[in-house]
C-alpha positions in Angstrom: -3.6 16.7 -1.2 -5.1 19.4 -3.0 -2.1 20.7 -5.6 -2.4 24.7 -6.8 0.4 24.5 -8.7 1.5 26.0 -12.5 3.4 25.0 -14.9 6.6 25.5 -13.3 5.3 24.0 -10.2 4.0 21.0 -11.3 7.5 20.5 -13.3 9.4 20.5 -10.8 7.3 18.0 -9.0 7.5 15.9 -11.7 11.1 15.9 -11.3 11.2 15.1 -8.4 9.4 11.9 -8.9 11.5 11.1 -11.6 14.5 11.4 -9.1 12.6 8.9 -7.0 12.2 6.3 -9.9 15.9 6.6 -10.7 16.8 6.1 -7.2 14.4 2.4 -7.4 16.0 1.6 -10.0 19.6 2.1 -9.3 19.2 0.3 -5.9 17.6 -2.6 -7.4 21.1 -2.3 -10.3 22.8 -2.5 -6.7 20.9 -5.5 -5.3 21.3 -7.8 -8.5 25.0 -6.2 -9.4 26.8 -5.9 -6.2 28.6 -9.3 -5.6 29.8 -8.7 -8.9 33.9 -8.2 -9.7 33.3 -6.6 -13.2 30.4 -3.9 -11.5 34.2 -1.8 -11.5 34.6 -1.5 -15.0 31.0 -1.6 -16.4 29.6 0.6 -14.0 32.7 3.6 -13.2 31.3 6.1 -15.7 27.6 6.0 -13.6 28.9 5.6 -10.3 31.5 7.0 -7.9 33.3 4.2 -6.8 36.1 4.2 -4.3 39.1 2.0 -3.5 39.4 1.6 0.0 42.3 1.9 2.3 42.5 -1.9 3.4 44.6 -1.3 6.6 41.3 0.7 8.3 39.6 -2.2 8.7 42.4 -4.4 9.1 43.1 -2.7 12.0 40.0 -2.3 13.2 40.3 -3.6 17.1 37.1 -5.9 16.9 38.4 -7.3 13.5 42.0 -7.3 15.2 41.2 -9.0 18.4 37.7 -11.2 18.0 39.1 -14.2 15.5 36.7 -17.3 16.7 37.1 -20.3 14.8 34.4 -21.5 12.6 32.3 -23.8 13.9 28.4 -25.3 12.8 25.7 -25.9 15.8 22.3 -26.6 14.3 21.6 -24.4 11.4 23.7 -21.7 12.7 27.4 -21.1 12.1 30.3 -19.1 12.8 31.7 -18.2 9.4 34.8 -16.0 7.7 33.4 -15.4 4.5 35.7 -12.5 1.6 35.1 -9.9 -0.9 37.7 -10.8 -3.7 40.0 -8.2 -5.2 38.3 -5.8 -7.1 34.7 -7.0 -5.8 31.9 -3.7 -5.4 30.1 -3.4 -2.1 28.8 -0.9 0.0 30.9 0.6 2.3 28.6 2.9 4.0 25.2 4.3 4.6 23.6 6.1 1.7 24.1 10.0 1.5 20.8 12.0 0.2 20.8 15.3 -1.5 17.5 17.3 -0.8 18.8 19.9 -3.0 18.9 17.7 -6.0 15.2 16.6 -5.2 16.6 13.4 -3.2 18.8 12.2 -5.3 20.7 9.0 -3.3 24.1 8.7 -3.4 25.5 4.9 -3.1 28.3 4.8 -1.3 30.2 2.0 -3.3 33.8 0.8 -2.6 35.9 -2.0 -3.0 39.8 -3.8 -2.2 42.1 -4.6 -4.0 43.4 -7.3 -2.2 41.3 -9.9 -0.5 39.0 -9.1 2.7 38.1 -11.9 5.0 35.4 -11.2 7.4 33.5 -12.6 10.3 29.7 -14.0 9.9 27.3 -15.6 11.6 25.1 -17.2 9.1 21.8 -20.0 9.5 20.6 -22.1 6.8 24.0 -21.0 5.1 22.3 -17.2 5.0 24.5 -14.4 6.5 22.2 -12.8 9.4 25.2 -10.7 10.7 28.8 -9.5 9.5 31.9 -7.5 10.4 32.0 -5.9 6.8 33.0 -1.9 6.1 29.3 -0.9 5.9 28.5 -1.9 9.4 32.1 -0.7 11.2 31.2 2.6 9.1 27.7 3.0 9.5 28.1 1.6 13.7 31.1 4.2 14.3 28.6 7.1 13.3 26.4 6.0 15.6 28.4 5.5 19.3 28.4 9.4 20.0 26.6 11.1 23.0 25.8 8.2 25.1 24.6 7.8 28.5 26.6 6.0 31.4 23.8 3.0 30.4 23.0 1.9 27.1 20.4 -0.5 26.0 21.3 -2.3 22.9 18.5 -4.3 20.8 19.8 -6.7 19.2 23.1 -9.2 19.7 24.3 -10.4 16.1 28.4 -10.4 16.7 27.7 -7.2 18.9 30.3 -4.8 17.0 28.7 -2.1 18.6 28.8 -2.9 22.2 32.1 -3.7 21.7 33.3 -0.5 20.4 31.7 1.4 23.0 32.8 -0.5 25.9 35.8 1.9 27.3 33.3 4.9 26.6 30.3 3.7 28.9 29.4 1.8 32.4 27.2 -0.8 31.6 25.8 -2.1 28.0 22.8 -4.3 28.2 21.9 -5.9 25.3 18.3 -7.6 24.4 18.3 -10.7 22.1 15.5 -13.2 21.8 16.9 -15.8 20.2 18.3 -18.0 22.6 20.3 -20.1 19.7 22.4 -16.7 18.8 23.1 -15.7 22.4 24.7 -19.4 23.2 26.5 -18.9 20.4 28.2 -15.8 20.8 28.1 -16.6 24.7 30.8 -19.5 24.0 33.0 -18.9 21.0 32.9 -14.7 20.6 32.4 -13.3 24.1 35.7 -15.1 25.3 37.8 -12.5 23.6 36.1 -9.3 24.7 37.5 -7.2 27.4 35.5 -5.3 29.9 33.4 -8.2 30.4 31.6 -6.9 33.3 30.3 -4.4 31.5 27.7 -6.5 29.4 24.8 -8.1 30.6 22.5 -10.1 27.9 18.9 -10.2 28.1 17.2 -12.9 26.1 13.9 -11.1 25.5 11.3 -9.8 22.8 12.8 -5.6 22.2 9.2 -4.7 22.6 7.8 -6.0 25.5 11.3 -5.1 27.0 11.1 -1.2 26.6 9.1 -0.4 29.3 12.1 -1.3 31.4 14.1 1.2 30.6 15.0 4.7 32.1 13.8 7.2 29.1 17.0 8.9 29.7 19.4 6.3 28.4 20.9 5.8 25.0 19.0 3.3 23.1 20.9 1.4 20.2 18.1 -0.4 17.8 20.0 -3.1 15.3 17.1 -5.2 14.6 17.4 -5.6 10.9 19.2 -6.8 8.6 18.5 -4.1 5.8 15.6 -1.6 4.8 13.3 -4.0 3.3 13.2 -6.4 6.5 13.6 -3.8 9.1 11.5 -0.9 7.6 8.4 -1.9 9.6 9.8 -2.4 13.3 11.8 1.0 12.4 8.5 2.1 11.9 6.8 0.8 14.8 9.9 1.5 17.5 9.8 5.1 16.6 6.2 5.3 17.6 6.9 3.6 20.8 9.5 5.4 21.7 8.4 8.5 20.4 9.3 10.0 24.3 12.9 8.5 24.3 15.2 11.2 23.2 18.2 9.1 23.1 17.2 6.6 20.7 19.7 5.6 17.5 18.5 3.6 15.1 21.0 1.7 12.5 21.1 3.1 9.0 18.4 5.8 10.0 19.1 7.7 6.8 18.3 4.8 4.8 15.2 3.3 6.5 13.7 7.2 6.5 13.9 7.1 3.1 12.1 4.0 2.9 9.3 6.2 4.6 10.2 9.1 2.2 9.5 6.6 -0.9 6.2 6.1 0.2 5.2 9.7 1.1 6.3 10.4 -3.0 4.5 7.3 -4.0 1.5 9.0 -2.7 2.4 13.0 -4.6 2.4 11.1 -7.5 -1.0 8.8 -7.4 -2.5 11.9 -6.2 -1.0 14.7 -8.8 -1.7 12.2 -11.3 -5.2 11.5 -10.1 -4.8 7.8 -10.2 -7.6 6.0 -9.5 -6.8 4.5 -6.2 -8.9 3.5 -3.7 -7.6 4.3 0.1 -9.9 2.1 1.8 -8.4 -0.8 0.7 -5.2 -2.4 1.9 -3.3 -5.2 0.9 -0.1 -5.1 3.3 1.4 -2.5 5.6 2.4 0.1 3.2 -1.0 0.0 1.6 -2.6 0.8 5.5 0.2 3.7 6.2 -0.3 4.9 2.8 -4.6 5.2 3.2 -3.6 7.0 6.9 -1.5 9.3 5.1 -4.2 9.9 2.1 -6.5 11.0 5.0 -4.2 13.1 7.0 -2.7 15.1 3.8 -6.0 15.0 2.0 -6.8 18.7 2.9 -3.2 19.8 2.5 -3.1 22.1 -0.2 0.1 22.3 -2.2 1.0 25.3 -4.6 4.8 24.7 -4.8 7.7 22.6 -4.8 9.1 23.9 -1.5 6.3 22.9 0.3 6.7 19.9 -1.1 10.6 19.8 -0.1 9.7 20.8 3.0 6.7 17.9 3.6 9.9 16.0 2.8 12.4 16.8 5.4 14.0 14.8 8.3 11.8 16.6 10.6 8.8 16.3 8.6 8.8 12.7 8.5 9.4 11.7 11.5 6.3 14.1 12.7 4.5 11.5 9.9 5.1 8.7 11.1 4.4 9.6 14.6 0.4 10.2 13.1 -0.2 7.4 10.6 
């Protein structure tokens, strides 16, 4: 990038990497604090944090009606695991405020009574949960959906549960064959419309070329950003020509991208001695393609900037580096 900028300008640009800095750290606050009853009072004058109305997700119809008892095959299990009273978590995707150069908003809540939820873990590490954040963050996501819908990835398949009275046929892709016997004989039992699903055991990518481009395509292959940012990255150029694709916790994972596309302002505003032909993991290689691409971009303010920034903008990015 070639930066024209004054004083003003190049303030302003600064801030906005500051923004980004503060946003690293307070995520990483998150990662260490959140399990943590007394993140409540230490934390209430720096963050917005919000009781939650139990009774929601108590009576939530999956959490109502699929109750499986534990039970241990292998290394995987069927668990109930609990937030105690009191206990931060969070609740819901993040909310990001362009206007206030990116600042993220955490969406942090907590019970005051007790909350048991369903898991299935292996090696005693939760892969997949019934929790608030994925009932809040799934229910955004079952709107204006085709008759079919293709969902990647089985986990305790809270989201082709909840649209099963909406659509005709929900086929879900799963490749590993140890998570689809399990749910197969102690979850699927207490779903209704159970000839509505059909489960595929199959790799998600050499599995797209079997479906209609017209469909509504639900991707839950991660677990969070940092283990899902790549395949997020990866599926939306492959499916760059499907216009009904929804990815779980987009806001967050395009972010991720977003982080690295500031990364870059900054190196390059600051004239930091980098060398873009080296790489030493995947960010490194899309950060070099995007050092080439933008290299001739000039940049004389922050709104171009802002704008280089936007939704639409990065998702044109990703599609070229």
């Amino acid at each position: 990038m070639i930066f024209l900028l004054d004083k003003t300008e190049r303030e302003k640009i600064n801030k906005l990497i500051d923004t980004f800095k503060y946003n690293d750290e307070v995520a990483n606050f998150l990662n260490n604090n959140i399990i943590n009853e007394d993140l409540v009072v230490e934390a209430i004058d720096d963050y917005d944090i919000e009781e939650l109305d139990i009774n929601e997700y108590q009576n939530d119809n999956y959490y109502q009606n699929v109750k499986p008892k534990e039970i241990k095959v292998g290394n995987y299990q069927i668990k109930y695991e609990k937030y105690r009273p009191f206990q931060c978590f969070l609740y819901d995707d993040i909310e990001i405020d362009s206007e206030d150069y990116y600042l993220v908003k955490n969406k942090i809540g907590y019970f005051k009574d007790e909350f048991k939820y369903l898991t299935i873990q292996k090696d005693s590490v939760i892969w997949m949960s019934v929790i608030p954040h994925e009932i809040n963050t799934m229910k955004k996501c079952a709107k204006k959906l085709s008759k079919h819908v293709y969902v990647f990835g089985l986990g305790l398949a809270y989201f082709p549960y909840l649209i099963a009275s909406k659509v005709d046929k929900i086929t879900i892709i799963e490749k590993d064959k140890n998570i689809i016997d399990l749910f197969k004989n102690h979850i699927f039992p207490f779903f209704i419309n159970k000839e509505k699903y059909e489960i595929v055991q199959e790799d998600a990518f050499t599995y797209l070329s079997k479906i209609n481009k017209n469909d509504s395509i639900f991707i839950d292959l991660w677990h969070n950003v940092n283990d899902g940012f790549m395949t997020y990255y990866l599926l939306n150029k492959k499916l760059k020509d499907y216009p009904n694709t929804i990815y779980w916790i987009n806001d967050s994972l395009l972010m991720a991208f977003r982080n690295i596309v500031v990364n870059l302002i900054n190196e390059e505003l600051n004239e930091e001695d980098i060398d873009y032909s080296k790489a030493n993991n995947e960010i490194d290689k899309i950060t070099n393609n995007l050092h080439n691409l933008l290299k001739e971009k000039k940049i004389s303010s922050y709104l171009e900037i802002k704008k280089l920034l936007s939704n639409d903008s990065l998702k044109e990015l990703m599609l070229k580096v």
